[in-house]
N, C-alpha and C positions, 0 to 999 in steps of 0.2 A: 504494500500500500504506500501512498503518498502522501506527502503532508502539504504539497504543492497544489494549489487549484487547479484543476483542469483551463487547458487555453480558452476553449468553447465558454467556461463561467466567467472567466476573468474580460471576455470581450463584453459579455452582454453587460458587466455591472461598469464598465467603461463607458459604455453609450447612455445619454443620459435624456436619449429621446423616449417619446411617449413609450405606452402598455405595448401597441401595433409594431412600433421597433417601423417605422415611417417617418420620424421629426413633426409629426401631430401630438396635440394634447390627446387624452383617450377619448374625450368628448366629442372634438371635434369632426366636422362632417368631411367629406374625402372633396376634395376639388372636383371643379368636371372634368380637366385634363391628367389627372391623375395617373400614377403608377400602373403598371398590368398587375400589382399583387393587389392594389386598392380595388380593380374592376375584376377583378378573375371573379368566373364564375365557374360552377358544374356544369359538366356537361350537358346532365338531363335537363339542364335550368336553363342554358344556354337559346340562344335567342337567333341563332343559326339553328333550322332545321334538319340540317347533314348531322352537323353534333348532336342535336338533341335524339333524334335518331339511331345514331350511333351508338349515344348511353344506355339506351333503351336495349340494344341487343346487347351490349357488355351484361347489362343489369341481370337480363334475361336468360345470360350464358351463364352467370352467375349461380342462379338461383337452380339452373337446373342441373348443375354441377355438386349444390351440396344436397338436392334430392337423391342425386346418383348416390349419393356419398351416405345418405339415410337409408336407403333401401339398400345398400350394399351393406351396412351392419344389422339392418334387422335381417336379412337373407343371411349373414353369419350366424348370427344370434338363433333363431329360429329354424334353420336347414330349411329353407322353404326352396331350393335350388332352381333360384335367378339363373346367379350367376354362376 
């Protein structure tokens, strides 16, 4: 072990910008011209229909990936031979 801060801790307690870690107060509202990390958005949230689109089938590969992944331990669990 070390008795030395980590690099990573000793930058963030040097900066002495806002919560956001942006040079805003936390209160404060983001500019309109703002940063891409102040406007980034989600995909599925995203205001391009290609992306929102897009997140929708991620979502969706998703979701049917940890069913695979439940019916492949109740099919252990229970010998019901799925798979």
């Amino acid at each position: 072990m070390s008795s030395k801060p980590g690099k990573k801790a000793a930058r963030r307690e040097a900066t002495p910008q806002g919560a956001a870690g942006n040079g805003r107060a936390p209160g404060e509202p983001a500019a309109a011209g703002g940063t891409m990390a102040a406007t980034a958005v989600a995909w599925i949230d995203s205001d391009d229909p290609r992306r929102r689109q897009i997140g929708r089938v991620v979502l969706a590969g998703v979701w049917l990936y940890v069913a695979a992944l439940w019916l492949l331990a109740l099919d252990q669990t229970f010998d019901w031979g799925v798979f």
